[in-house]
Every structure is written in structure tokens, then in C-alpha cells.
C-alpha positions in Angstrom: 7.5 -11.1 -20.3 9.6 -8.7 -17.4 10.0 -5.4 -17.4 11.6 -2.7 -15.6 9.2 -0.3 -14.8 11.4 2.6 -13.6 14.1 2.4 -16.6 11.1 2.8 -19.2 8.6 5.0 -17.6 5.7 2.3 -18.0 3.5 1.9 -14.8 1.9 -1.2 -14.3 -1.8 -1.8 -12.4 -2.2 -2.5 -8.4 -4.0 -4.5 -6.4 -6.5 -3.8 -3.7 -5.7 -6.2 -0.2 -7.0 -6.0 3.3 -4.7 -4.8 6.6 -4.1 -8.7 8.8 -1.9 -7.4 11.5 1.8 -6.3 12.0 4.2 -8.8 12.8 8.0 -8.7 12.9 10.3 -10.6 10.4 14.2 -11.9 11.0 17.0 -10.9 8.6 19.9 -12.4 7.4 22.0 -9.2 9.6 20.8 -10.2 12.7 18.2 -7.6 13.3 13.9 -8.3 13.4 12.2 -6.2 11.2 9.2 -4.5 11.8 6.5 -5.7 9.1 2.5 -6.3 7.8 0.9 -8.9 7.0 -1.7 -8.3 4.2 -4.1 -10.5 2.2 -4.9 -10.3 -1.7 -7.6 -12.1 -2.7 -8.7 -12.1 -6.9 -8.6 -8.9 -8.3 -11.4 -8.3 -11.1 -11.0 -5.6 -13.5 -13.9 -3.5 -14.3 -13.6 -0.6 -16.6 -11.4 0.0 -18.0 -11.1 3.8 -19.7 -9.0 6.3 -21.0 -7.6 9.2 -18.6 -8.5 12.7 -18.3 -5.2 13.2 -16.1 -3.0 15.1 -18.3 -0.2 15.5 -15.9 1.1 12.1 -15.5 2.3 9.6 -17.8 2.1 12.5 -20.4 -2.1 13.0 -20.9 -2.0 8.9 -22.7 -2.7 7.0 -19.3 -5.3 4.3 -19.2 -7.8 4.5 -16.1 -8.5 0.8 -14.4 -11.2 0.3 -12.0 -10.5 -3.1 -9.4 -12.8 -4.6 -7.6 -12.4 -7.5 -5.2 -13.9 -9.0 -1.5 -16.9 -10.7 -2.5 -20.4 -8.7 -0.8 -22.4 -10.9 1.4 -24.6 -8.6 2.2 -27.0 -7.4 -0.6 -28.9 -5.5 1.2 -25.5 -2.7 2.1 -25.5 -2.5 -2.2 -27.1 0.3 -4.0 -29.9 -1.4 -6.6 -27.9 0.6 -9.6 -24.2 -0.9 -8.4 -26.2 -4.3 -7.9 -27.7 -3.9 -12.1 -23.7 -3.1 -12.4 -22.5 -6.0 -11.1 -25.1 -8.0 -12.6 -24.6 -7.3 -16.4 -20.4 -7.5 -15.5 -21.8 -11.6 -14.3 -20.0 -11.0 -10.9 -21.0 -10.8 -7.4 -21.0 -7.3 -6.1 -17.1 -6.4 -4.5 -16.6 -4.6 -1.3 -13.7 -2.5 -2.5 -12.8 -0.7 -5.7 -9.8 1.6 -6.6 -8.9 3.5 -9.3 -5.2 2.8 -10.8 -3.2 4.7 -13.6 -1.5 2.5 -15.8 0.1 2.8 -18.9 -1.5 2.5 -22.4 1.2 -0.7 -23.4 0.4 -2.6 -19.8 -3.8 -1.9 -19.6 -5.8 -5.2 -18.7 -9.3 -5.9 -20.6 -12.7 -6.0 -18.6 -13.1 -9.2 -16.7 -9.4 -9.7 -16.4 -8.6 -11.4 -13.0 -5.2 -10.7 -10.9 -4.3 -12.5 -8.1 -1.0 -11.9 -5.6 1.2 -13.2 -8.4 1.2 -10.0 -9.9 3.5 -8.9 -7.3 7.2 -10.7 -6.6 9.4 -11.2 -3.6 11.9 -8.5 -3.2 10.4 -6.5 -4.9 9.0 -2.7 -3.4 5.6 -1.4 -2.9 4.0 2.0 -2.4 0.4 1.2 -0.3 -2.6 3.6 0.0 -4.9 3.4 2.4 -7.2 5.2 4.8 -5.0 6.3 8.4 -6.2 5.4 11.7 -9.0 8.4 13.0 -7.5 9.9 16.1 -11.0 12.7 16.7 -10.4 16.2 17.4 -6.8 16.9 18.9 -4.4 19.6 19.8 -1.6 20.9 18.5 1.2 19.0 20.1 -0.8 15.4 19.0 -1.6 16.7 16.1 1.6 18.2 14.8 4.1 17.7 17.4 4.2 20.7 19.2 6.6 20.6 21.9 4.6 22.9 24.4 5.3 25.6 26.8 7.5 25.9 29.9 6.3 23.8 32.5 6.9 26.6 35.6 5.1 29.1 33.4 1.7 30.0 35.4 -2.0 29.3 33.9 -2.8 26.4 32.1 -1.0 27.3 28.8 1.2 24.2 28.7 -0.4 22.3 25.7 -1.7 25.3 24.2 -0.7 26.6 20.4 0.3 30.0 21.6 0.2 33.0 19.5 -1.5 32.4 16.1 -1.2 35.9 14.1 0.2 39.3 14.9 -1.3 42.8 15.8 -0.9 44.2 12.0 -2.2 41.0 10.3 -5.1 40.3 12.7 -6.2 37.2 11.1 -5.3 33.6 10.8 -3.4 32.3 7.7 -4.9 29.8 5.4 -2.8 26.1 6.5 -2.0 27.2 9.9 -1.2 24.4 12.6 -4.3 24.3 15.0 -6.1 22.2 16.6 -8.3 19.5 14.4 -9.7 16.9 13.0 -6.6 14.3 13.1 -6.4 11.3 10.8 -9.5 9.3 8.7 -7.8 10.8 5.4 -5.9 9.2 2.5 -2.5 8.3 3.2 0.5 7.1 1.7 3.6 5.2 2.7 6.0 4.5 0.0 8.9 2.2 -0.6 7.8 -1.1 1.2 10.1 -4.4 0.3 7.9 -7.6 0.3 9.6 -10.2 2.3 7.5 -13.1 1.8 4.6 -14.2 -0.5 2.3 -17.1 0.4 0.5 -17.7 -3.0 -1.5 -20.4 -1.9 -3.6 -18.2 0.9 -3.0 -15.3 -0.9 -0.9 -13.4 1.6 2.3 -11.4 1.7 4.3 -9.5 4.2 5.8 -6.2 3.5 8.6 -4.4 5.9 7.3 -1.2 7.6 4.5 0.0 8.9 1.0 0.9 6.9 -1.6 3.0 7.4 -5.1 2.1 8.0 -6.9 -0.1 11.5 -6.7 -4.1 11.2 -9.3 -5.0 8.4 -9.1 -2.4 6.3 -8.6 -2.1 2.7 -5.1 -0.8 1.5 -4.4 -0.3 -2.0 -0.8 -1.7 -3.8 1.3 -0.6 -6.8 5.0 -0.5 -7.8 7.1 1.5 -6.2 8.2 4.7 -8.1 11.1 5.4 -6.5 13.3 2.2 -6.1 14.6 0.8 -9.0 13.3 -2.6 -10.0 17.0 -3.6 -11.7 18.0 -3.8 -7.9 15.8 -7.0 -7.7 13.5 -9.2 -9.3 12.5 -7.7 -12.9 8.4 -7.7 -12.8 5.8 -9.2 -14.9 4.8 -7.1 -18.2 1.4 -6.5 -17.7 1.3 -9.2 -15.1 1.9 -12.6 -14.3 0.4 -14.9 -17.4 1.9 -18.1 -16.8 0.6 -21.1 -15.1 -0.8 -20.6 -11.3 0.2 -23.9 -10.5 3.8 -23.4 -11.2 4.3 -21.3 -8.7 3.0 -24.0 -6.0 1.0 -23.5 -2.9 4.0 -22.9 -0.6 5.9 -19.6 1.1 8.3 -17.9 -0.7 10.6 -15.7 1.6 13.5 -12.9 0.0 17.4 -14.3 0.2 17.7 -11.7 3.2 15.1 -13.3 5.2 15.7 -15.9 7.8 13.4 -19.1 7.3 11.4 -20.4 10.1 12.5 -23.7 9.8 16.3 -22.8 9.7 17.9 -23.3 13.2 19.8 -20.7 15.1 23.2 -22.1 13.6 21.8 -22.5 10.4 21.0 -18.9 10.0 24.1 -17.5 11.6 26.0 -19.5 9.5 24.2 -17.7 6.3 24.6 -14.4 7.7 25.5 -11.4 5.2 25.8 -7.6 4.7 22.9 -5.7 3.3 23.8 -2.8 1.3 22.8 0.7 2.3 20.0 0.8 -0.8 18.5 -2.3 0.6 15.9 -1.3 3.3 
């Protein structure tokens, strides 16, 4: 079964995947596209509990707990998550992520989800933790432009004044100087190019938070409609694994490495303002 998401307010479950690199990818326009390459491997579902959230998806939203990259390493698990693990008959999983879902579209415990959940064309929104930067100042941290150059002292990168003489103290959220990055971030509205379903890997446009290895968390978007391309899978894919081949698949606005400069010139089309 499909469904559109947006249109009927259901929200499906993510995945969890791993940061490979950024790459760049070649449109259909003419332009190269700045992109990431991230890998899914099997997702394994489990809990699976009712929400406590009563703001979204109206106080009824089911709480699914993913797990996936297999532990090597016993010794870096706690002896309760290993007794966890054990009685769920699965090897211990590096990462785990709470999503939201809706009651209609919830997965049982020891479901498994794979990269087919997700379509070309279709848009992401990715979580993930942002790059630590340490303790900076102001104009690093939130793009101060600084002071006059010919002004004397060393008060060029400095935040300047900070309160005034009635107030005599700080604000609560004023811009100072700080811890920057290592927190949870989230970049929304990412159009996957290409799939790979037989090594599990997919490129998305954009740029997303987080150093090379690390975990990054993948839903539907919220904000794009999912009538504007592919309609997804209702709760996820179900079908046969073997249908869908071991090959790439790339989006109709992606060049194909195989194509030839003439070849892809000669297929050349306008994208739409909404597309992007």
C-alpha cells in the first residue's frame, strides 16, 4: 500500500544510517549538486510503546525504539542492555533512536526495515549530532561582524557592550562567547537522488550535520508534499527484496554515470521552482 503522508496527517517510522562522505551529484539542468552519501544497514525494532507526547499527532502517537550497527565489542555494553539484547535474541546495536509514528503505521517488536523503506525522489528531514567546534567567540559563533579595524586596543573580535547602566546584568539567551556545536541538529527537506539497495546506500542533496562516521537519524519530510513525487510505502515496504534488484536507482533529474556528455545534454530539462 502508498500513502501520502502530508495529505492525511499520518507519520510514518525512520531509520537510523551512518554519515560516508559528501560528494557532488550532476543534474539534468546542467548544474553539480552538492550531496551525502549515507549508509542504512537493517533496522530492528525494539519497543514499541504508546506516547506520553500530547502535543503532536494529537496525544495518540506510538513511540518506536530502532536499533541497528551490530556491537563488536562487548565489553563497551552495559551487562543490563547486554540481558536486553539477549532476551530480544539479537546482538547488541550501536545506535538507537526514538521515532513518533502514528497509531495506523506502528511496526511490531522484531520488525526489520531496510533502505527500502525510503524511495527515490522522495524528501528527508535528518537528525544528527553537529560537528564540535570547542569554545569560540562571538563572531564564529554567531556571525558577528566585528569592530572597526582603525579603532585602537584590541577590541576587534570582541562582543562589545552586553547590558546597560540601568539593567546591570546580562539577559537570559544573550550571544556570547561558548561552547559551539556537539548538540542535536536538524536539517530538513533533503531530496534522495539515488538509492543503491544492494549495499544499502543512498545519496541525499545538501549538506548534513554530524563528522564522517557518525550516526544520523531519517524520517519523511514534513514540509514537502509527497504528491510532488513518489507516493511512499504504508507502514513500509512489504513486498519482495528481490524485486527491487541489487542495482542503483538514480531520480529522472539525475544524470547517470554511464550516460555520455551528448547523451545527457540531449535529455536536458527544466526543474520547477518546488523541485530543490
Amino acid at each position: 500500500a502508498v500513502v501520502s503522508t502530508q495529505s492525511t496527517g499520518m507519520q510514518r517510522v525512520g531509520l537510523i544510517g551512518r554519515k560516508l562522505g559528501e560528494t557532488r551529484t550532476f543534474l539534468r539542468t546542467g548544474e553539480a549538486k552538492k550531496s551525502t552519501m549515507i549508509e542504512i544497514p537493517t533496522n530492528h525494532v525494539l519497543e514499541c510503546s504508546q506516547s506520553l507526547n500530547t502535543r503532536v499527532l494529537g496525544g495518540k502517537g506510538v513511540k518506536i525504539r530502532l536499533g541497528a550497527f551490530d556491537q563488536t565489542d562487548l565489553m563497551e555494553v552495559p551487562l543490563t542492555k547486554q540481558k536486553e539484547f539477549m532476551s530480544l535474541g539479537l546482538v547488541p546495536q550501536r545506535a538507537e533512536y526514538f521515532f513518533l509514528t502514528s497509531p495506523e503505521l506502528a511496526l511490531p517488536v522484531h520488525f526489520q526495515l531496510d533502505i527500502s523503506h525510503f524511495l527515490v525522489g522522495q524528501f528527508v528531514d535528518i537528525t544528527a549530532q553537529s560537528v564540535p567546534r570547542g569554545f569560540q567567540g562571538v563572531i564564529r559563533r554567531h556571525g558577528y561582524k566585528g569592530m572597526a579595524k582603525n579603532l585602537p586596543g584590541k577590541t576587534h573580535r570582541r562582543p562589545g557592550s552586553v547590558s546597560t547602566q540601568g539593567l546591570q546584568r546580562i539577559l537570559r539567551g544573550k550571544k556570547m562567547p561558548g561552547k559551539m556545536g556537539d548538540s542535536r541538529s536538524t536539517t530538513y527537506n533533503h531530496h534522495v537522488l539515488s538509492v543503491d539497495y544492494g549495499k544499502g546506500l543512498m545519496v541525499v542533496s545538501g549538506h548534513i550535520p554530524g563528522l564522517v562516521g557518525a550516526f544520523c537519524y531519517l524520517r519523511d519530510s514534513r514540509e514537502k508534499d509527497p504528491i510532488q513525487g513518489p507516493l511512499l510505502h504504508s507502514p513500509t515496504f512489504l513486498g519482495d527484496r528481490g524485486a527491487l534488484g541489487g542495482g542503483i536507482r538514480y531520480d529522472a533529474k539525475v544524470v547517470h554515470p554511464s550516460e555520455t556528455f551528448e547523451e545527457a545534454m540531449s535529455k536536458k530539462i527544466a526543474i520547477p521552482n518546488w523541485y530543490m
